[in-house]
N, C-alpha and C positions, 0 to 999 in steps of 0.2 A: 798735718800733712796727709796726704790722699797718693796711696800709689797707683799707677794703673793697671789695668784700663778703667780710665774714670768712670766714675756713674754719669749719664746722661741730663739732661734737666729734667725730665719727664721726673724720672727717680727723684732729684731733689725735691721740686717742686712737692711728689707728695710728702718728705717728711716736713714740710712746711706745715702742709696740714696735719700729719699729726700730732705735731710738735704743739701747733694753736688747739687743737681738740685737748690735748691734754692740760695744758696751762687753764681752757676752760675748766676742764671738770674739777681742777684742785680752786676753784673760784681767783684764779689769779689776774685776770684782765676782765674785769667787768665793763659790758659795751664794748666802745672802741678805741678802749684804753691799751697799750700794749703796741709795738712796731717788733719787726725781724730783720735779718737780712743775711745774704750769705754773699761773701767772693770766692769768685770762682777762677783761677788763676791757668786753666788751660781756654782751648777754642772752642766756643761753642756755638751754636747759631740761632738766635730766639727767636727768629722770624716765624717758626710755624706757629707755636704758641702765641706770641705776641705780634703781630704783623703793623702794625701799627708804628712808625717811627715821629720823634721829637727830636731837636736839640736842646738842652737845655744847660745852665752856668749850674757848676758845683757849686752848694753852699761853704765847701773846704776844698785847698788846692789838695788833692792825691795823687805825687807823681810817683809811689811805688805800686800803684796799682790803672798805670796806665796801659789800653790796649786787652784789659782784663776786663770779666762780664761779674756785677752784681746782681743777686735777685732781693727785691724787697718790697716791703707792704706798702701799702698806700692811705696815706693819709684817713683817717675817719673811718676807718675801714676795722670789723671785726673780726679779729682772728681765727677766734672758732669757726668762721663759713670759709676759711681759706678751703676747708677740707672739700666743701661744696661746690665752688666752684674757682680753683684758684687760679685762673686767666683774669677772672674780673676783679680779684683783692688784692693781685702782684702786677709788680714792672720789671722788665732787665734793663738796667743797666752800665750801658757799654761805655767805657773811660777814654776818651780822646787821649792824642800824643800828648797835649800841652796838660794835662791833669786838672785842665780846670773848666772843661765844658766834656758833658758826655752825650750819647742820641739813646733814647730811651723810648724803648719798646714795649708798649701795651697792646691790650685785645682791643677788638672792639666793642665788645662786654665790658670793658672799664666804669669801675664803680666811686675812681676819686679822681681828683682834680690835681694832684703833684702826690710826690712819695714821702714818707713819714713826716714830721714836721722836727724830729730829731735826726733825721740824715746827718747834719755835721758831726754831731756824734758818733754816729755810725761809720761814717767815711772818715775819721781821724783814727779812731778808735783799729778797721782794717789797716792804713796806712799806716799807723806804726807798727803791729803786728809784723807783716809783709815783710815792711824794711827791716825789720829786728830778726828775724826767724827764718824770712824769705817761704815759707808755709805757700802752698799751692792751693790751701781754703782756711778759711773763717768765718764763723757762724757766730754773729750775736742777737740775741734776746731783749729787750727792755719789757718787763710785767709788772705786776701790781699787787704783788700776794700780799692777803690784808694782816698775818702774822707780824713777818718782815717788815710791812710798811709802820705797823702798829707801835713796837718796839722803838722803833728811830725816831719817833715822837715823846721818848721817855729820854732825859739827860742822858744818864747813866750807860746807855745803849750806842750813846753816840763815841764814845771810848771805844777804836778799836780791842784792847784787850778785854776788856769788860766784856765787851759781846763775844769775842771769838771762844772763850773759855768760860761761857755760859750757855750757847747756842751746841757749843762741840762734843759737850757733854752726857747727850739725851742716846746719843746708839753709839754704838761702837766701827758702824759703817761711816759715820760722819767726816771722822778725821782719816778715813781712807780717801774717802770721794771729796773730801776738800781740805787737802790738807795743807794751803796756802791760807784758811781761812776764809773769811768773810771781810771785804773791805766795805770801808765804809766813807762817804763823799757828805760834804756837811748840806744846807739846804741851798739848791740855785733856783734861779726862774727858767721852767723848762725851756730846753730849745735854745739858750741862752750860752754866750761865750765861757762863761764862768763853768754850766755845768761842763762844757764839752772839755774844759782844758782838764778840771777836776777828775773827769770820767778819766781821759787820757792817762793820767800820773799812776789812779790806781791800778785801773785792769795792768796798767806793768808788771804790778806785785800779786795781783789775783784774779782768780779766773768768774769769781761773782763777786757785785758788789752793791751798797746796798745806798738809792739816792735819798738822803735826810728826808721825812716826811712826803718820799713819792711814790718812791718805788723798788725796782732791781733791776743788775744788767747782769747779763750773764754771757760768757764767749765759750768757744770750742773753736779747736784747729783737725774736730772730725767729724764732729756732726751738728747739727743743729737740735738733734734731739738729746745731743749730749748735753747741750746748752740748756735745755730745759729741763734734764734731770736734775742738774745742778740746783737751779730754781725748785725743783721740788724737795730736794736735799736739807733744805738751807732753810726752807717753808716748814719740814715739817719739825727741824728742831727748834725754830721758832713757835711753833704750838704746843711743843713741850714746853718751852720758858714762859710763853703765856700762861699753861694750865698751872702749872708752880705756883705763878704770881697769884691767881684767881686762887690757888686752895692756900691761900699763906703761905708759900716754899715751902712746904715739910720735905719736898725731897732736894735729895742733893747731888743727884749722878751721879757719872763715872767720876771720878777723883784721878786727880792727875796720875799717879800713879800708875793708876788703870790705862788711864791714855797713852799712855808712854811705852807701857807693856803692849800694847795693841800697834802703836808705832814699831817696838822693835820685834815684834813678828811680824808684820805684815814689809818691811825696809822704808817705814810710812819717812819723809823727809819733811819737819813742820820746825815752826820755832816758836810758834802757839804756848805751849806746855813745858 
């Protein structure tokens, strides 16, 4: 939730970019791998940025986020040049009364042909938020950090508990900044019904999660760069569980104990541990 006086789009729109700059440098979306998005739940008017209007059919009905403005990436499109030029790599759009057709505003610079190819995800994923929380923004992520992706290709990883209490254990920051965990969605075909209802179920229970053999999704109800902290959080204790794997595990972390002592100084609320 965003109190006001809101941030304007101009504002958002840059942490877009450097939300996508960063996800570049930790090699998380290689090419044009990777989509964003944010809703924005007060008035705002995209026309100078984007003048350009469409109508176009939701891939998903959203009637908690009708009359409300998203911004998100477009199709094919590289995240890291969002920072470059982000009229041509973003679209807003705006949700009709009926939740299931919106008019969508690009530049004329536009650099893709429709907006991510996981929208329905996206737009299921803000629509239960909204209706659950009522939250005035929401910022999700989908990347491709090759730790994280790596891991969910080994059985064992695909065990939430397994993962959460082997990933959690590499800092002591970890189970502060995610202390809901790490979920985890088994493998779907992108874009696909299966992943969107899977995605939907977890982000209930956690604010990153990890898709079998794809990827990650990551949300915030404050920033979109929080969303990709998250993703960088998540990334780097996955490279500690890799480097383990690589030297034979001689190490062994923090040990519960230790995490729990960290939970009860910090007021951390987990059930991880």
């Amino acid at each position: 939730m965003i109190d006001s006086p809101f941030p304007d789009i101009s504002e958002i729109i840059s942490f877009f970019g450097e939300a996508g700059q960063r996800l570049s440098e930790i090699d998380a979306i290689e090419g044009s791998a990777g989509n964003m998005s944010v809703f924005l739940g007060w008035q705002i008017d995209p026309r100078r940025q984007f003048p350009v209007e469409e109508i176009i059919q939701l891939p998903y009905d959203a009637p908690a986020l009708i009359n409300s403005t998203l911004l998100v990436s477009g199709s094919g499109r590289r995240l890291r040049e969002i920072i470059i030029d982000p009229a041509a790599n973003l679209g807003a759009l705006r949700i009709h009364a009926d939740g299931k057709f919106g008019s969508l505003y690009t530049s004329p610079r536009r650099l893709f042909t429709r907006l991510t190819s996981e929208l329905n995800s996206h737009l299921a994923v803000h629509n239960d938020q909204v209706s659950i929380t009522k939250t005035n923004f929401h910022a999700i992520i989908h990347a491709q950090p090759p730790y994280l992706t790596f891991l969910s290709h080994i059985p064992r990883y695909r065990d939430e508990k397994y993962l959460n209490t082997h990933l959690l254990r590499w800092q002591p920051e970890l189970i502060v900044n995610l202390p809901e965990g790490v979920g985890i969605v088994p493998f779907a075909v992108p874009s696909s019904q299966d992943l969107m209802t899977e995605t939907l179920s977890s982000l209930c229970e956690h604010r990153i999660i990890i898709w079998s053999k794809h990827g990650v999704v990551a949300r915030s109800d404050m920033s979109i760069k929080k969303a990709a902290d998250r993703i960088e959080y998540a990334e780097t204790a996955a490279r500690y569980e890799y480097m383990n794997l690589v030297c034979g595990e001689p190490a062994d972390g923090l040990s519960a104990n230790e995490v729990l002592s960290i939970c009860k100084a910090f007021d951390i609320q987990q059930k991880i541990f």
